[in-house]
HTML snippet that shows the backbone in 3Dmol.js (N, CA, C, O; Angstrom):
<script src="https://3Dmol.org/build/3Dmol-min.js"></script>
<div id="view" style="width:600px;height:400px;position:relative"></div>
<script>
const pdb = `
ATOM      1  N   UNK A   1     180.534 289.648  25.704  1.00  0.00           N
ATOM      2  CA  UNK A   1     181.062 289.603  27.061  1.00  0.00           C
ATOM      3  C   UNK A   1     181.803 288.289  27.295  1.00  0.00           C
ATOM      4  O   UNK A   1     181.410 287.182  26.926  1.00  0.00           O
ATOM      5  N   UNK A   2     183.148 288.615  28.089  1.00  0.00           N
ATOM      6  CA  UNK A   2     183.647 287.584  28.292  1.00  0.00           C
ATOM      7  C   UNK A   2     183.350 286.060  29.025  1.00  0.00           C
ATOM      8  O   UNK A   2     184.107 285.098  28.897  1.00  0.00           O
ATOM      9  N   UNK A   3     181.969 286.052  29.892  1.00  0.00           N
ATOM     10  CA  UNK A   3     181.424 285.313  30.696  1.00  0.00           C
ATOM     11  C   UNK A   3     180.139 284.651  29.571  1.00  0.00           C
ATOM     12  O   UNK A   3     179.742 283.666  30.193  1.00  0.00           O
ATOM     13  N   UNK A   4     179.610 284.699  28.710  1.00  0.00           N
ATOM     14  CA  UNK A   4     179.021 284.475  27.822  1.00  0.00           C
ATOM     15  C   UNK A   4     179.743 283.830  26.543  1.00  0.00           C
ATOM     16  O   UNK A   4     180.696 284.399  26.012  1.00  0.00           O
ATOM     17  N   UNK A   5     179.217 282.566  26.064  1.00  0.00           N
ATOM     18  CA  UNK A   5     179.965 282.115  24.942  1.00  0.00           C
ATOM     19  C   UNK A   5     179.018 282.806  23.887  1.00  0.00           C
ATOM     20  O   UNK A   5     178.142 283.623  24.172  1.00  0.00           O
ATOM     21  N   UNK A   6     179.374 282.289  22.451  1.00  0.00           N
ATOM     22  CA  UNK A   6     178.247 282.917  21.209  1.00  0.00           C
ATOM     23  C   UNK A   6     177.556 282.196  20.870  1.00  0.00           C
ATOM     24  O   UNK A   6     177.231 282.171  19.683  1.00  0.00           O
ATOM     25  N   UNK A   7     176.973 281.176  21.926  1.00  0.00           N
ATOM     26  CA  UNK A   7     175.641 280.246  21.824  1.00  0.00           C
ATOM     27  C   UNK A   7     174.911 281.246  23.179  1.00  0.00           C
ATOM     28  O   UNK A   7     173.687 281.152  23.269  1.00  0.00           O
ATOM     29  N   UNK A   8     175.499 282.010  24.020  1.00  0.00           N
ATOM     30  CA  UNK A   8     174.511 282.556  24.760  1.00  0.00           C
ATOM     31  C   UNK A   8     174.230 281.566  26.393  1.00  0.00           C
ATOM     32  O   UNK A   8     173.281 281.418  27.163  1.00  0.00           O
ATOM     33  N   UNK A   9     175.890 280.984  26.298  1.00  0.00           N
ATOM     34  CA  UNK A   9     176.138 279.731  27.390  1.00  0.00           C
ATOM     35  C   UNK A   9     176.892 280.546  28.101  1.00  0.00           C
ATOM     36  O   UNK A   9     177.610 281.403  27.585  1.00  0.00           O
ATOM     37  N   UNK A  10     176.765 280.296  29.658  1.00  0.00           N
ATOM     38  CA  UNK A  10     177.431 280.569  30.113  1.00  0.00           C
ATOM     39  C   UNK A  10     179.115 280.152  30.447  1.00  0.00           C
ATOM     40  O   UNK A  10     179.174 279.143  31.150  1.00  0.00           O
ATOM     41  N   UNK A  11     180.146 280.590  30.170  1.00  0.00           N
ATOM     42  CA  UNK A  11     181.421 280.072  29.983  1.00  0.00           C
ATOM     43  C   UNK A  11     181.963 279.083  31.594  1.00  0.00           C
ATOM     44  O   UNK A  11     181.361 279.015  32.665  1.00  0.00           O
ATOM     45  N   UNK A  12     182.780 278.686  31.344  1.00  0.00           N
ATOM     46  CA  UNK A  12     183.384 277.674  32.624  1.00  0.00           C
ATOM     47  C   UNK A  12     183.655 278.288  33.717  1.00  0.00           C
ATOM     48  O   UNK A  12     183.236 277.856  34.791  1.00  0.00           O
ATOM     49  N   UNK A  13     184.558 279.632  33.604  1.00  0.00           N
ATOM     50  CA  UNK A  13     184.867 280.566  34.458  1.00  0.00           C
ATOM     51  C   UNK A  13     183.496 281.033  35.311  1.00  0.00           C
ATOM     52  O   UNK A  13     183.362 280.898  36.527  1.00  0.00           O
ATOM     53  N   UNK A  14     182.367 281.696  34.256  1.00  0.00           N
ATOM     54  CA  UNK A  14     181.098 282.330  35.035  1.00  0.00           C
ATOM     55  C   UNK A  14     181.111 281.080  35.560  1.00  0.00           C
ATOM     56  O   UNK A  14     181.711 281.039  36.634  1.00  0.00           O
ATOM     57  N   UNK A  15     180.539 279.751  35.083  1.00  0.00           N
ATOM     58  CA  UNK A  15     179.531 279.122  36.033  1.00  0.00           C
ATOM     59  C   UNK A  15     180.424 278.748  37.642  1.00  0.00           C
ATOM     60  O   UNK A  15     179.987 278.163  38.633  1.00  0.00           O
ATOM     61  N   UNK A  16     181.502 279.218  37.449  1.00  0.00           N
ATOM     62  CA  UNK A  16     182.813 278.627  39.127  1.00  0.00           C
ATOM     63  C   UNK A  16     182.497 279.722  39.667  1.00  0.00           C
ATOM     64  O   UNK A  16     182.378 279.786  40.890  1.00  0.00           O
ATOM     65  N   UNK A  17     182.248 281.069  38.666  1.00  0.00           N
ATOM     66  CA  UNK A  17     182.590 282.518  39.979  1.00  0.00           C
ATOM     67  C   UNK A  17     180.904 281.925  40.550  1.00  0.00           C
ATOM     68  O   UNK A  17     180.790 281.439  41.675  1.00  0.00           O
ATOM     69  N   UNK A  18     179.630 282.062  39.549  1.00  0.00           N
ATOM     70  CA  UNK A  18     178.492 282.162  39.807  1.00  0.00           C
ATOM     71  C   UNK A  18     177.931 281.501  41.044  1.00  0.00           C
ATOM     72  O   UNK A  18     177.302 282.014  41.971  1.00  0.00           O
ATOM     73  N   UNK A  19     178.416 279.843  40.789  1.00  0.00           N
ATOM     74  CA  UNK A  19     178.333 278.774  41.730  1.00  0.00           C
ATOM     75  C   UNK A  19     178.791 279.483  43.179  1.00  0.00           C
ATOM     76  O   UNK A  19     178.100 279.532  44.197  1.00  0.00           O
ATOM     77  N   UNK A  20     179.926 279.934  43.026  1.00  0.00           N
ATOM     78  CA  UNK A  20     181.003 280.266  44.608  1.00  0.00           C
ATOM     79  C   UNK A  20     179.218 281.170  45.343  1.00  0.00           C
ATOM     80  O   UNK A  20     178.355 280.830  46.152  1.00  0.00           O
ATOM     81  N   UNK A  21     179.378 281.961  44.769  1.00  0.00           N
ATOM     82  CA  UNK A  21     178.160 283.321  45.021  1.00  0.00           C
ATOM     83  C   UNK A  21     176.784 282.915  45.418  1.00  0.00           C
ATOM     84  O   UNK A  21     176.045 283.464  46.235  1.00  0.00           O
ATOM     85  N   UNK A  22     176.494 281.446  44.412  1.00  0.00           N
ATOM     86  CA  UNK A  22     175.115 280.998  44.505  1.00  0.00           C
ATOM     87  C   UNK A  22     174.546 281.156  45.928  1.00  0.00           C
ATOM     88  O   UNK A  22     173.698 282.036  45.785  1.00  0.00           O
ATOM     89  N   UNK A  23     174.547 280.794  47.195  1.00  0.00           N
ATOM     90  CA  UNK A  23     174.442 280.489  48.509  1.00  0.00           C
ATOM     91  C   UNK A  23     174.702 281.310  49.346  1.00  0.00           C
ATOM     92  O   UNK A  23     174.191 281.230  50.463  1.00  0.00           O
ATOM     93  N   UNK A  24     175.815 282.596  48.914  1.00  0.00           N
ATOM     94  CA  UNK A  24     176.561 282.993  49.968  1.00  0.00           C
ATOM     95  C   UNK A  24     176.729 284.496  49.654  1.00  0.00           C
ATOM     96  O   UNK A  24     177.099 284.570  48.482  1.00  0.00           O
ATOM     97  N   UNK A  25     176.608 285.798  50.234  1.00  0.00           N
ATOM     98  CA  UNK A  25     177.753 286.760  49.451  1.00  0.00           C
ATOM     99  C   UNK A  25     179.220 286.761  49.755  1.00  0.00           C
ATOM    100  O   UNK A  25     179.630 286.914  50.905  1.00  0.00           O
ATOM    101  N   UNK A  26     180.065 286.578  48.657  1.00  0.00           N
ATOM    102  CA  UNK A  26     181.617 286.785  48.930  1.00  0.00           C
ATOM    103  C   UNK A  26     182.340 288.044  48.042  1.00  0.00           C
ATOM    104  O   UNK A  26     181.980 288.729  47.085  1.00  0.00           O
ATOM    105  N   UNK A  27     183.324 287.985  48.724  1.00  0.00           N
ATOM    106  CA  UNK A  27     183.925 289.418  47.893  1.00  0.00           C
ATOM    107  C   UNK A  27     184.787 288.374  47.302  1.00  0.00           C
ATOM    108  O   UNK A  27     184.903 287.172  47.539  1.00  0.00           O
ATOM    109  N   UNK A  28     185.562 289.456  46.168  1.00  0.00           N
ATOM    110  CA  UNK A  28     186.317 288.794  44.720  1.00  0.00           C
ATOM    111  C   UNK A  28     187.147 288.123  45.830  1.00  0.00           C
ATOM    112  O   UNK A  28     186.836 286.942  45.991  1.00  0.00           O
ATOM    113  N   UNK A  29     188.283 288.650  46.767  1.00  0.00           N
ATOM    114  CA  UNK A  29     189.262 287.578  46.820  1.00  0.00           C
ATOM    115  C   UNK A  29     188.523 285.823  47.525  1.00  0.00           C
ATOM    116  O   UNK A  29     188.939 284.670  47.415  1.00  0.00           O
ATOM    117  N   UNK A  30     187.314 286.413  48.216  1.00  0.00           N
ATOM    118  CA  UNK A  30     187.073 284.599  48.523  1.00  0.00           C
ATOM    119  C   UNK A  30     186.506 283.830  47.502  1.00  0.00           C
ATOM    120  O   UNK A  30     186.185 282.643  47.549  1.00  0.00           O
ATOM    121  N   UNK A  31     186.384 284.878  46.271  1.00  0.00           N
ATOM    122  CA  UNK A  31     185.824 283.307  44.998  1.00  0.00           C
ATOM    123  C   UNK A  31     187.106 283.074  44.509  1.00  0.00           C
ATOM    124  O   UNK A  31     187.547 282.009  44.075  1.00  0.00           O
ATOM    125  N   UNK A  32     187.806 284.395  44.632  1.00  0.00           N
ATOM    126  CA  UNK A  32     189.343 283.621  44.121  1.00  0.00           C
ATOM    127  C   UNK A  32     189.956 282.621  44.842  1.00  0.00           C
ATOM    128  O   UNK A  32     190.259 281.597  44.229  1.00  0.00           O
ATOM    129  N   UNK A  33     190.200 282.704  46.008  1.00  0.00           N
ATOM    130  CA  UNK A  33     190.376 281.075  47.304  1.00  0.00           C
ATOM    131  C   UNK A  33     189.515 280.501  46.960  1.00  0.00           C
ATOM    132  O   UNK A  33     190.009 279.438  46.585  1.00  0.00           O
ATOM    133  N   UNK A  34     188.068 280.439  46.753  1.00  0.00           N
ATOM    134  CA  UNK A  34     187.550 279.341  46.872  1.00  0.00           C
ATOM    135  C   UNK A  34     187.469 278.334  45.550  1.00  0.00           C
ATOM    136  O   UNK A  34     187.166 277.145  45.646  1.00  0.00           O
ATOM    137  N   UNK A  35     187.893 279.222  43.896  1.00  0.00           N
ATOM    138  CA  UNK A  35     187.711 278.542  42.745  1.00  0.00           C
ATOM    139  C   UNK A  35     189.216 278.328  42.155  1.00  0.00           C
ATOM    140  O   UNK A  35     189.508 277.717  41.128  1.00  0.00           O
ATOM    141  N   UNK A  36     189.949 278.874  42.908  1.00  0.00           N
ATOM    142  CA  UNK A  36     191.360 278.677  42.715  1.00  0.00           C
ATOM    143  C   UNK A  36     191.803 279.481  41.328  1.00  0.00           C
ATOM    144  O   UNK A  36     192.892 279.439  40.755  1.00  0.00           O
ATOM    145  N   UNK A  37     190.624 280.216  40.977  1.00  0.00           N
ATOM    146  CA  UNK A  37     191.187 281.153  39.958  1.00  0.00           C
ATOM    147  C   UNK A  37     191.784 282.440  39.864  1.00  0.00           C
ATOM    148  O   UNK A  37     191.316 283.229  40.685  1.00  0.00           O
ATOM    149  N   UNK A  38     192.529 282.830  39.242  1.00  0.00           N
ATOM    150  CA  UNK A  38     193.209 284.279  39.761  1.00  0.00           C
ATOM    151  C   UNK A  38     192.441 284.945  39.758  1.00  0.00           C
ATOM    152  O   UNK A  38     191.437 284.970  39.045  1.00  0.00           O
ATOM    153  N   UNK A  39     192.954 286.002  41.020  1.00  0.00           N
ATOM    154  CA  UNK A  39     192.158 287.192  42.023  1.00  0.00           C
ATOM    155  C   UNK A  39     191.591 288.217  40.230  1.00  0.00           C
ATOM    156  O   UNK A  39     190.404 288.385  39.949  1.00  0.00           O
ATOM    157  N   UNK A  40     192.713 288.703  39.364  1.00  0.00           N
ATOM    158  CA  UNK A  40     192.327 289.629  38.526  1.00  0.00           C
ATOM    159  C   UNK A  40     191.105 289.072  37.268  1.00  0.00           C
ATOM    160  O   UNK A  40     190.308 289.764  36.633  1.00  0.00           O
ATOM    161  N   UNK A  41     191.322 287.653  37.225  1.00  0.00           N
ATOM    162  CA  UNK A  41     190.133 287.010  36.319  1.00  0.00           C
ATOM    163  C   UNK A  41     188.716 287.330  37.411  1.00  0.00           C
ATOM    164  O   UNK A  41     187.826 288.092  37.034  1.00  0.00           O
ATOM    165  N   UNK A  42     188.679 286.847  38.371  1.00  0.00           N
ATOM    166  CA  UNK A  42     187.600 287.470  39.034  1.00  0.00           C
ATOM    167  C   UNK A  42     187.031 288.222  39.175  1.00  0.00           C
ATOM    168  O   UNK A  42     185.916 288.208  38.653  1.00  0.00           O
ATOM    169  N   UNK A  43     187.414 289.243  39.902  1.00  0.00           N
ATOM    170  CA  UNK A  43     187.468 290.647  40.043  1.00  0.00           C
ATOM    171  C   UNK A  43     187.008 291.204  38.579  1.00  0.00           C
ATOM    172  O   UNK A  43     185.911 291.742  38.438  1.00  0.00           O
ATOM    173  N   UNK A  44     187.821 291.054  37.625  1.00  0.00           N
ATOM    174  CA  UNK A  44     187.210 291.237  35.791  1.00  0.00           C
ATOM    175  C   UNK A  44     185.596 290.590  35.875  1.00  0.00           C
ATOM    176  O   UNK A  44     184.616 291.316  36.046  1.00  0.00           O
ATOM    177  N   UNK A  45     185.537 289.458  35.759  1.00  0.00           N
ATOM    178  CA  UNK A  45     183.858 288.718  35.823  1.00  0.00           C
ATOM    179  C   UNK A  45     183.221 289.101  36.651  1.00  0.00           C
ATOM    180  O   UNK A  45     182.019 289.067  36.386  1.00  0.00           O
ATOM    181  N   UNK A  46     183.595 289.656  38.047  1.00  0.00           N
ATOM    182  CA  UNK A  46     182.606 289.862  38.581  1.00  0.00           C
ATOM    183  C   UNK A  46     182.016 291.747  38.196  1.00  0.00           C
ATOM    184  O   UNK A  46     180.996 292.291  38.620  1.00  0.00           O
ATOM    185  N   UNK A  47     182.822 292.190  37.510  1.00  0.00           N
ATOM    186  CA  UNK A  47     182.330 293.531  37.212  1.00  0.00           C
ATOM    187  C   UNK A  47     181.323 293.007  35.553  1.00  0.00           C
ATOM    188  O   UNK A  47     180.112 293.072  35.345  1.00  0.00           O
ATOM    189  N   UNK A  48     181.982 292.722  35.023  1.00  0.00           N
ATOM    190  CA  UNK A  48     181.053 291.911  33.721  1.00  0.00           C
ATOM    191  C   UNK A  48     179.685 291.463  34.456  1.00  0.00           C
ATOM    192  O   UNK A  48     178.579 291.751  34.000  1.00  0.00           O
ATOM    193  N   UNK A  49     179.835 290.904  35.359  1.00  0.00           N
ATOM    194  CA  UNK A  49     178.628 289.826  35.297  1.00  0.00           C
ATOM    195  C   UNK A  49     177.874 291.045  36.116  1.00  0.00           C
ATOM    196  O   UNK A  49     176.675 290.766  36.115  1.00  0.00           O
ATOM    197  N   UNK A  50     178.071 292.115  36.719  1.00  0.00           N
ATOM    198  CA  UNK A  50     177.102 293.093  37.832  1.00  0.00           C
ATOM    199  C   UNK A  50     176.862 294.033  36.440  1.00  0.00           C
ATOM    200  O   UNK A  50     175.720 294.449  36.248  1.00  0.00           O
ATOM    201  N   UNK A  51     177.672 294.289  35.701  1.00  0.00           N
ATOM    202  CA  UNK A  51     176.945 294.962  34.845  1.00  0.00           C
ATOM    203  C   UNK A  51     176.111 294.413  33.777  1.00  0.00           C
ATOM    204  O   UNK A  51     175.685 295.188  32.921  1.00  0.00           O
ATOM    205  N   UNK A  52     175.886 293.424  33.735  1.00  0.00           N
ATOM    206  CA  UNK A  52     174.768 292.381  32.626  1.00  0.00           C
ATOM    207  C   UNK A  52     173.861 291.986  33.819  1.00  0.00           C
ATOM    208  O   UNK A  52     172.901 291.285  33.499  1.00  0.00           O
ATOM    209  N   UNK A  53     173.967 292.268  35.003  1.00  0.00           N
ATOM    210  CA  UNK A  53     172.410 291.824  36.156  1.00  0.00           C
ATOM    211  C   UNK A  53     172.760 290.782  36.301  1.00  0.00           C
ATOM    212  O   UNK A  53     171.718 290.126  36.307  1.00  0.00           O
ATOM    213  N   UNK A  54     173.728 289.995  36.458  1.00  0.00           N
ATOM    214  CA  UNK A  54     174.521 288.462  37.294  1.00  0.00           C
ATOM    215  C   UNK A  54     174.608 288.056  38.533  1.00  0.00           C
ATOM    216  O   UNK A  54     174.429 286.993  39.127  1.00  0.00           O
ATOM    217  N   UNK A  55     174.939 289.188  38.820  1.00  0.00           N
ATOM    218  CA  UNK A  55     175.651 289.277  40.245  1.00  0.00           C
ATOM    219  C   UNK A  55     174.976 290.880  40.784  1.00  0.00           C
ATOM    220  O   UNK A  55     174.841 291.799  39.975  1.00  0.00           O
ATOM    221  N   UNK A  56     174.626 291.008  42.139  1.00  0.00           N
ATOM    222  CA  UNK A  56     174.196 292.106  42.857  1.00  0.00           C
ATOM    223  C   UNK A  56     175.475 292.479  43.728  1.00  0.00           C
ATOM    224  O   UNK A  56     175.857 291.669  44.573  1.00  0.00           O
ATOM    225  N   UNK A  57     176.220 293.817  43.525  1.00  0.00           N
ATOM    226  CA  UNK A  57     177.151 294.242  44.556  1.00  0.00           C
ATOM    227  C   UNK A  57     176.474 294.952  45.402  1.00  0.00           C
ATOM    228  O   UNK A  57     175.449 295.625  45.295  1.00  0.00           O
ATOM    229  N   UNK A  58     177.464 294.619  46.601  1.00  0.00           N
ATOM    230  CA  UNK A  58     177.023 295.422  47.987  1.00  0.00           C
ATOM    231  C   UNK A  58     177.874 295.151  48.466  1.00  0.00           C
ATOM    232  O   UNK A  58     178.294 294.090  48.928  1.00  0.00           O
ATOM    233  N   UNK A  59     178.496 296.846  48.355  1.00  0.00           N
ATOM    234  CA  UNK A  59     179.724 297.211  49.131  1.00  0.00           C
ATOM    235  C   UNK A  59     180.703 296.470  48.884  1.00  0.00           C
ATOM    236  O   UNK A  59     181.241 297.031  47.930  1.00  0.00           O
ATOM    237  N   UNK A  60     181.540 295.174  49.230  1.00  0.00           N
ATOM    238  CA  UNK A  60     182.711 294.372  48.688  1.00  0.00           C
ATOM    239  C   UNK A  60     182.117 292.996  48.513  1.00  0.00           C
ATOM    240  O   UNK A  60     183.011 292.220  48.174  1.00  0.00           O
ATOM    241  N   UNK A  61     181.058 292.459  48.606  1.00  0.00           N
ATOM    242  CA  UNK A  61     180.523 291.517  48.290  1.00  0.00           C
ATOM    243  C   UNK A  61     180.104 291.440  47.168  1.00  0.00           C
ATOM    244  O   UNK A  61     180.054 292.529  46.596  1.00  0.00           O
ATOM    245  N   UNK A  62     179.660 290.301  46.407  1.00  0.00           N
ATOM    246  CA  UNK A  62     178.490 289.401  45.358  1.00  0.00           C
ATOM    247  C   UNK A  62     178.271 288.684  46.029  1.00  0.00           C
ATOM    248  O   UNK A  62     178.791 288.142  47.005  1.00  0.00           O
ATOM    249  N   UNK A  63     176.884 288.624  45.150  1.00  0.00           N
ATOM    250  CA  UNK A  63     176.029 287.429  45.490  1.00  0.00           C
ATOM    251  C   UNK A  63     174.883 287.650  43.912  1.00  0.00           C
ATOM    252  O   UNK A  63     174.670 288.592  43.149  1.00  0.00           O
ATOM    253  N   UNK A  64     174.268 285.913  44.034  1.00  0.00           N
ATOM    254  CA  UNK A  64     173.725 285.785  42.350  1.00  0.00           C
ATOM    255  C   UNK A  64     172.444 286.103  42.644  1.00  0.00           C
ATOM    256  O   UNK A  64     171.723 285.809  43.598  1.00  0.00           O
ATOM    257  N   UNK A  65     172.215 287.004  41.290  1.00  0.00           N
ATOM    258  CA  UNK A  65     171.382 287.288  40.946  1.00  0.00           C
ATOM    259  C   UNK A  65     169.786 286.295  40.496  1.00  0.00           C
ATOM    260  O   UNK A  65     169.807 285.100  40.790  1.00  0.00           O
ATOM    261  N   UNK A  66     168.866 286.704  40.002  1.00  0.00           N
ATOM    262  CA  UNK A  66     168.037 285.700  39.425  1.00  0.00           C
ATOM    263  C   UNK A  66     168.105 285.094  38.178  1.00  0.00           C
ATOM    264  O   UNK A  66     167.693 284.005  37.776  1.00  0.00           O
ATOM    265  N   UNK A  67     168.778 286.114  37.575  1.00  0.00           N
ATOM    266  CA  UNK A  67     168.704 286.322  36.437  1.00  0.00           C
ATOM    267  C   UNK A  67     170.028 285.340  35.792  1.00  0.00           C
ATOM    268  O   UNK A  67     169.990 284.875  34.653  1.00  0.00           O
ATOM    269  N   UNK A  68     170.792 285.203  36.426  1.00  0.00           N
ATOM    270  CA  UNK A  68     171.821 284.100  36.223  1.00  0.00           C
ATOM    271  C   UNK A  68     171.717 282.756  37.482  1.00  0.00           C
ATOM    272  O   UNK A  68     172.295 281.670  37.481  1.00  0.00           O
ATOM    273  N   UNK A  69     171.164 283.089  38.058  1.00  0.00           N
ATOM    274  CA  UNK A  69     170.748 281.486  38.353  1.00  0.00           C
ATOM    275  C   UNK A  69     169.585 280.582  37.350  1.00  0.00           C
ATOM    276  O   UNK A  69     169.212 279.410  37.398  1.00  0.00           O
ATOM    277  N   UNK A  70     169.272 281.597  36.552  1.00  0.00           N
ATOM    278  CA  UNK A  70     168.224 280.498  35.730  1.00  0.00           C
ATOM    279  C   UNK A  70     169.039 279.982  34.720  1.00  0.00           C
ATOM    280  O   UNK A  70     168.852 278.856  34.259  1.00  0.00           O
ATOM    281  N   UNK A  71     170.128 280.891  34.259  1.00  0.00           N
ATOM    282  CA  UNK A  71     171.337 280.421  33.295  1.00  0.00           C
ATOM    283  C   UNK A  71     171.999 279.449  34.092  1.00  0.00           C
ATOM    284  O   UNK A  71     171.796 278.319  33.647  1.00  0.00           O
ATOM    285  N   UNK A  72     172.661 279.469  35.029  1.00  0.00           N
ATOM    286  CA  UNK A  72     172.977 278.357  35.765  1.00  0.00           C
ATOM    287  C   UNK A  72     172.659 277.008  35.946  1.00  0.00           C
ATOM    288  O   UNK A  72     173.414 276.038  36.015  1.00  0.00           O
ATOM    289  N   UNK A  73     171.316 277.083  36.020  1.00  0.00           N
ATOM    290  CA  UNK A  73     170.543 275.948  36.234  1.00  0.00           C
ATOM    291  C   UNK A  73     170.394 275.509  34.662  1.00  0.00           C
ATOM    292  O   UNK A  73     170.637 274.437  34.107  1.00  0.00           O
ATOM    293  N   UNK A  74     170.164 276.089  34.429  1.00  0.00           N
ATOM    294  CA  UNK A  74     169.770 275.538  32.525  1.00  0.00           C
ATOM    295  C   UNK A  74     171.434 274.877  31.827  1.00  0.00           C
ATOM    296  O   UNK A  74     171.591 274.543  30.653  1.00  0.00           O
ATOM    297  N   UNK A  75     172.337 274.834  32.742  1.00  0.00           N
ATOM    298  CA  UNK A  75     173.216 274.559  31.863  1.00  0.00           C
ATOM    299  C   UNK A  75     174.908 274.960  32.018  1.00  0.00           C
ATOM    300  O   UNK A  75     175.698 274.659  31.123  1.00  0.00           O
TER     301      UNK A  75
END
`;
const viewer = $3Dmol.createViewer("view");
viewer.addModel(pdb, "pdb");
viewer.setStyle({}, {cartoon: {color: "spectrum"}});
viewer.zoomTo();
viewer.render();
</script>
């Protein structure tokens, strides 16, 4: 997966979408305003990361999961 390096790290991109999400639910275009990364890189990670248990959708929102805030925190 593209949000995963092959040490099992989370990549630069996840930890900006993850972070945006940590606190808050936002839909793809406000992590895209808020990480300044393009709307379609987002929108891509954030379907990656809901289907590996990252991120919880509801309805047009994310928001982080547990399961990647412990990746988060670790690193």
């Amino acid at each position: 997966m593209a949000c995963i390096d092959d040490k099992g790290n989370l990549t630069a991109t996840a930890k900006k979408i993850l972070t945006a999400v940590k606190d808050q639910s936002l839909t793809a275009e406000e992590v895209a305003s808020g990480t300044g990364l393009p709307l379609f890189k987002v929108r891509s990670s954030l379907r990656d990361m809901a289907s590996m248990g990252f991120v919880i959708q509801e309805d047009d929102t994310y928001q982080l999961n547990e399961k990647a805030e412990k990746l988060l925190n670790r690193g």
